[in-house]
ZADO-225067 format. One record per residue (C-alpha): x, y, z; residue in three letters. Coordinates in steps of 0.001 Angstrom, whole numbers, padded with zeros to 6 digits, always signed. Example, Ala and Ser with C-alpha at 12.3 -4.5 7.8 and 13.67 -1.06 7.14 Angstrom:
2
+012300-004500+007800ALA +013670-001060+007140SER 
// end
This chain:
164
+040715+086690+171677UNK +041535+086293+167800UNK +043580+083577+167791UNK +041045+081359+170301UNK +038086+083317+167648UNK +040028+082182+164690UNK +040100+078314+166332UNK +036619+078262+167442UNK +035225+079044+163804UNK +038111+076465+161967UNK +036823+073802+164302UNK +033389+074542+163801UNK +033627+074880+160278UNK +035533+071927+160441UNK +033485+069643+161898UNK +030443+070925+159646UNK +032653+070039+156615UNK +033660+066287+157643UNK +030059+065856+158522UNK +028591+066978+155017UNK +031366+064927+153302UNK +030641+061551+155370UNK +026807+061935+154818UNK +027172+062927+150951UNK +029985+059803+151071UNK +027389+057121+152167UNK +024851+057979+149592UNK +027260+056854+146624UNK +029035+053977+149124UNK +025915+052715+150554UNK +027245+053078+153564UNK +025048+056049+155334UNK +025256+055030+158578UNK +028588+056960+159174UNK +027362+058845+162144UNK +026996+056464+165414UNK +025214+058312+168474UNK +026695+056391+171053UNK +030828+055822+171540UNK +030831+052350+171136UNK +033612+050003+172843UNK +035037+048632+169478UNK +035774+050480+166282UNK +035426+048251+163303UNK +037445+045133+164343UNK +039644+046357+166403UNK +043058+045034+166886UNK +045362+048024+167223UNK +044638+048331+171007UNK +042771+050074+173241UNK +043041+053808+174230UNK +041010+055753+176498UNK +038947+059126+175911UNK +038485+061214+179014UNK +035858+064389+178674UNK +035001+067002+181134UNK +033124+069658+181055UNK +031013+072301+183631UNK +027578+072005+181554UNK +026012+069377+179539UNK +026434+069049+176557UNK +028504+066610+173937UNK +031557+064362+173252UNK +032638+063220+169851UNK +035031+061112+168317UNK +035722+060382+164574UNK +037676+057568+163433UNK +038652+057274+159687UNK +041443+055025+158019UNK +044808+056200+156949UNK +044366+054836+153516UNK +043149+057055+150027UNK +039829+058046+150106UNK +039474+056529+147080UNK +040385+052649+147943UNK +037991+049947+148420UNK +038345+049784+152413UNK +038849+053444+152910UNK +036420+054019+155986UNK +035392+056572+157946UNK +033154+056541+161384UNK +031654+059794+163494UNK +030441+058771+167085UNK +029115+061056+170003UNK +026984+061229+172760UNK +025325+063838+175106UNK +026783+064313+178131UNK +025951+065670+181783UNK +028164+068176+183286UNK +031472+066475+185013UNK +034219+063938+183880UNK +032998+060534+181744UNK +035937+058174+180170UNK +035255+055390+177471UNK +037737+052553+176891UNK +037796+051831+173216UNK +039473+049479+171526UNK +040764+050841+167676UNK +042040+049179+164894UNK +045569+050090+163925UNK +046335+053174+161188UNK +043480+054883+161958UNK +043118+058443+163076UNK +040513+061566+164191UNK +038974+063593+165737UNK +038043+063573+169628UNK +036166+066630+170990UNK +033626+067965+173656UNK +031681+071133+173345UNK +028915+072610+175922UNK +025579+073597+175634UNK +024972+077466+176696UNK +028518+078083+178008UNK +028689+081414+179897UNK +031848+083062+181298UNK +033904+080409+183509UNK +032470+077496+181509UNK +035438+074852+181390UNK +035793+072053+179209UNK +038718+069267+178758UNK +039620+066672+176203UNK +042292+063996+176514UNK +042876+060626+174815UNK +045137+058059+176910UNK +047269+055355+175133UNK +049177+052505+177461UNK +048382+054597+180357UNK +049923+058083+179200UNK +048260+060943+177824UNK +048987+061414+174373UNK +046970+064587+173645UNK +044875+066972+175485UNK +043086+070061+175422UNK +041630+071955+177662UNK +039731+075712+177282UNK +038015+077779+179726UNK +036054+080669+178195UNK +037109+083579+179503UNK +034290+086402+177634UNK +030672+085816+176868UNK +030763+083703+173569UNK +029709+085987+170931UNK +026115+084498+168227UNK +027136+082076+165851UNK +030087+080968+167886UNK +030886+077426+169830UNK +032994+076723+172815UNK +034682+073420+173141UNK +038190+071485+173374UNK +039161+069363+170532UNK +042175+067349+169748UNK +043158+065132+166589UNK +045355+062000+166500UNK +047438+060896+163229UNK +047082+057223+164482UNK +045230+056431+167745UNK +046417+052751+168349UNK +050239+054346+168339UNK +048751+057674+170205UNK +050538+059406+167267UNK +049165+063547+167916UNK +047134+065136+164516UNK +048436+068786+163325UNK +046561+071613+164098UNK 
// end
């Protein structure tokens, strides 16, 4: 249980982090309206194809996806997008079409998981899956502590996988 403890509380933490930055980001950029709460069907213009984000889960609760540009933070057209939406329990896909050299963050986490809870993550490009993650949670989940399945893409358009 330390290593999926360990995980839990990076990605958490993680998240938490890339949310601060893009909301403390916006106030000097005046661009604050980083965070989307729908998934939408384009990101920016488009133009690197289209890939497809599969979540399931055995509770309600939320999918996210974070698109930011390969570029230095500090350039001009450097941009960076967070996008979710609340979920019911079972599988839900969105086709979106990305712009090319951009990569992120997909994930889905559940409300009030108990023992059993399942929850899976995938992101399809051209028809094959090009990352996935899937966690079951096996012990009660312990205060402070999330349960979820999260994967991270170095370039979605290419379905290039993210390091861990």
């Amino acid at each position: 249980m330390g290593a999926l403890a360990k995980r839990l509380v990076l990605g958490v933490l993680g998240v938490a982090v890339m949310l601060g930055y893009w909301t403390v980001k916006g106030w000097f950029v005046d661009d604050a309206n980083a965070t989307v709460s729908h998934i939408p069907a384009k990101i920016w213009d488009g133009g690197g194809g289209s890939i497809v984000l599969e979540a399931e889960a055995t509770e309600a609760g939320r999918v996210s996806i974070s698109f930011e540009t390969n570029n230095a933070i500090d350039e001009s057209d450097h941009k960076l997008l967070e996008t979710w939406e609340r979920v019911g329990p079972g599988f839900h896909t969105w086709t979106i079409e990305v712009p090319p050299d951009v990569s992120g963050t997909a994930e889905v986490d559940i409300d009030g998981p108990k023992v059993g809870s399942k929850a899976r993550i995938a992101v399809k490009v051209n028809g094959r899956t090009a990352v996935e993650d899937r966690q079951t949670l096996d012990e009660p989940l312990k205060n402070g502590y999330a349960f979820f399945a999260q994967v991270q893409l170095e370039d979605y358009a290419k379905g290039t996988p993210g390091e861990d």
